[in-house]
C-alpha positions, 0 to 999 in steps of 0.5 A: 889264872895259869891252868895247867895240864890239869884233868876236867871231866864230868861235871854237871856244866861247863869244864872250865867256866871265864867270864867278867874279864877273866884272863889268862894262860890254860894249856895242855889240860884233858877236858871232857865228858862235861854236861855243859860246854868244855870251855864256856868264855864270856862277859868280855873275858880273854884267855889264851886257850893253847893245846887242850884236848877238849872232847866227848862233851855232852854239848859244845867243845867252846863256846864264845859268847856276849863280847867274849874274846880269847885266843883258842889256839892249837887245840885238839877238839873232837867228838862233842855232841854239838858244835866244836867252837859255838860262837854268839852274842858279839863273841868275838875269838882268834880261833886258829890251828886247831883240828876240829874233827869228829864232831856230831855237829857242826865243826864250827858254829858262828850264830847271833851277830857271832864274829871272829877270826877262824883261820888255818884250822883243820875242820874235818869228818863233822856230822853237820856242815864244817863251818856253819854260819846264820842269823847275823854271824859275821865271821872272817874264815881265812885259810882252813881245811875243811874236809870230808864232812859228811853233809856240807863244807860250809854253810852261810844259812839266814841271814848269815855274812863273812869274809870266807877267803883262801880255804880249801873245801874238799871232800865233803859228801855234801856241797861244798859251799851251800848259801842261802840268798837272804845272806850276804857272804864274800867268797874270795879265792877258795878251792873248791873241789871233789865235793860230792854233790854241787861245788857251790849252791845258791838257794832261796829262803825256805821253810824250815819244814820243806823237806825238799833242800833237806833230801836234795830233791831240787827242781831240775836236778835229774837234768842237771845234778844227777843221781848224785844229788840225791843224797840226805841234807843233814840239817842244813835248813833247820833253825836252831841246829846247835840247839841252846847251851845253857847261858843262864849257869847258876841261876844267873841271867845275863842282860845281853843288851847291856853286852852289846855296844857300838863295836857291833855296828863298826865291825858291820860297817867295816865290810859292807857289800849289798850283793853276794860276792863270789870272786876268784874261786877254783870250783873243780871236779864236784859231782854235780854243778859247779855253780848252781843258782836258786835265787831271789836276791841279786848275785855279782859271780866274778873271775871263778874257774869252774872246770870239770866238774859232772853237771853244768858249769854254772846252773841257774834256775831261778833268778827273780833278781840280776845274777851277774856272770862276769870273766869266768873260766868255764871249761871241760864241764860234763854237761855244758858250759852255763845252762840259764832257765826260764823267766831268770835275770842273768848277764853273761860278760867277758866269759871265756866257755871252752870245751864243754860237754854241752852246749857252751851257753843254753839260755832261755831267761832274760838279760844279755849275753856279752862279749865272750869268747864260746870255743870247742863245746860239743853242742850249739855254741850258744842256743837261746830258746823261748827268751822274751828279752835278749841280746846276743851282742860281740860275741866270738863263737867257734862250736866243735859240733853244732850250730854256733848261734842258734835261736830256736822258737819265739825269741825276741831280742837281738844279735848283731857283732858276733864272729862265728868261725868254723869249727870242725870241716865236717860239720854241715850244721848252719853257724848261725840259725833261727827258726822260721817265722821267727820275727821278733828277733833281728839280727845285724852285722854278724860275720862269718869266718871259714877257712880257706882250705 
């Protein structure tokens, strides 16, 4: 078919309805005010859908379902009552330049095994999550804008995957990237900036009725997060978000399973990781911690610039699983370089923390803290407290203020190969100090180094 610069409104259902592998061109046509989606694309059909208006739908702009493909290009999609593009079953779309604003929903929802190429779109001013990805969905998010949202940039919720690489997340009065740990995404050079709250969050599967991630009231937030924390989580948790459209039109049911060959297990097997990856993100001036870690799966954090943003750094509370911290650039954060907490599982290797706030490293968990570089932070360099199992192992070390390795309490563990020079010449605070009757910590072969003038 060839549909063009047509007018499609007001009907009972979908506006435009493709599916048993209908094919061809459907561009510069004013579709809205539909009860069901604007475009509802199924059933291995593949059109090219190129410069629509498609709006004020009653449900989703787009759907994209049950091997559905199709390339959605250039459109203007905006006030829909649910999700802009809705993506599930193995649909599998090329969404790409598209502004997708003003939704009442999510900009783009990827559900239910949902795949896709969703690159170089504007995705901005949504009421729910700009890109919200859960239960199977594994889509590649490449190159878009998605901005002042008014709850999170994207979110990876249940069981959510994806290659989310090269976006800018900006603006969003949420957080920028909100993960669930029972989800296994790859996040890869995204900027991350001027969210209001944390620039990217890591939590643990929750109950859909626990309020406390819906009204962002975390445990440790006064200490960390701030005021700004407390803003309303719209939805985030909830199961289910973009409600269900009607897949089952005409009366007709569709045997999905018929629907859902070996390609899904080729497109599974293409990418795949058994640890979140978080690699090479620019995560600068949020509200509230740049990295905040609630976790019961492992996490690999690998080559991120987390800079200036109002909390911590790197904030990890819970972390039942092996979170690993390796090169990062943690600099001028407001409250401190990387803050571990009780009973968590974290290695820290080949960081370079300068200039923070805080204390460069504040660690009360489990783990080693290797070979990185803790330079110019406005309290101890590294202090660890209440640690049962620790090393602090060739380390350099140079604090503006306060002590520049200091064990405080019952630690046990050990310190041997670390530098520690002299920082301001006013600072009489010891460079390395531990408590006394402290003996279940030993320390080795550290050198001190003062200037000679």
């Amino acid at each position: 078919i060839v549909m063009l610069r047509n007018e499609v409104c007001e009907c009972r259902a979908s506006g435009v309805f493709l599916r048993l592998s209908a094919q061809g061109l459907i561009a510069e046509n004013n579709i809205h005010s539909n009860g069901e989606a604007g475009l509802d694309i199924r059933k291995g059909a593949n059109p090219i859908i190129l410069c629509n208006k498609i709006h004020s739908g009653l449900r989703s702009g787009v759907v994209v379902l049950g091997n559905g493909k199709g390339s959605v290009r250039s459109n203007l999609i905006y006030n829909n009552k649910e999700a802009g593009v809705y993506i599930l079953f193995s649909g599998n779309p090329v969404v790409s330049g598209n502004r997708i604003f003003q939704g009442q929903a999510a900009g783009v929802a990827i559900n239910e095994n949902g795949r896709g190429l969703i690159t170089e779109n504007v995705i901005r001013e949504n009421q729910w999550g700009g890109v919200d990805i859960r239960r199977g969905g594994d889509p590649i998010l490449r190159n878009n804008y998605i901005c002042y949202g008014y709850s999170d940039g994207v979110v990876v919720g249940e069981r959510g995957r994806g290659l989310i690489e090269g976006n800018h997340v900006y603006c969003n009065k949420g957080c920028g990237v909100w993960v669930m740990s029972s989800s296994l995404p790859q996040l890869l050079g995204n900027y991350i900036v001027h969210n209001c709250m944390y620039g990217l969050a890591v939590f643990c599967r929750k109950d859909p009725d626990n309020i406390e991630a819906r009204e962002g009231s975390w445990a440790g937030q006064e200490g960390i997060g701030g005021d700004i924390a407390n803003g309303e989580r719209r939805g985030v948790e909830g199961e289910a978000r973009e409600g269900q459209e009607n897949f089952n039109e005409e009366g007709e049911l569709f045997a999905w399973e018929s629907d859902l060959d070996s390609e899904d297990e080729r497109h599974s097997a293409r990418r795949s990781i058994s640890v979140a990856l978080m690699e090479g993100n620019c995560v600068s001036y949020n509200g509230a911690v740049g990295l905040y870690v609630k976790s019961s799966e492992a996490l690999n954090v690998l080559a991120n610039l987390m800079n200036r943003n109002c909390g911590p750094g790197i904030a990890v509370l819970q972390s039942a699983q092996l979170t690993r911290l390796v090169t990062n650039c943690i600099v001028e954060n407001g409250r401190g370089g990387i803050t571990v907490e009780k009973d968590c599982r974290v290695e820290l290797r080949g960081n370079g923390i300068y200039e923070n706030s805080g204390h460069g490293v504040r660690f009360s968990g489990t783990g080693q803290i290797a070979e990185n570089d803790v330079v110019g932070n406005c309290g101890y360099g590294i202090q660890v407290s209440a640690s049962t199992d620790i090393k602090v192992v060739r380390n350099r070390v140079q604090p503006a203020q306060g002590c520049g390795i200091a064990l405080l309490g019952p630690v046990k563990g050990v310190v041997h190969d670390n530098i520690l020079f002299q920082g301001h010449p006013e600072n009489k605070k010891p460079l390395l100090h531990m408590d006394a009757g402290n003996e279940s910590c030993v320390l080795r072969n550290n050198s001190i180094l003062r200037p000679n003038n």
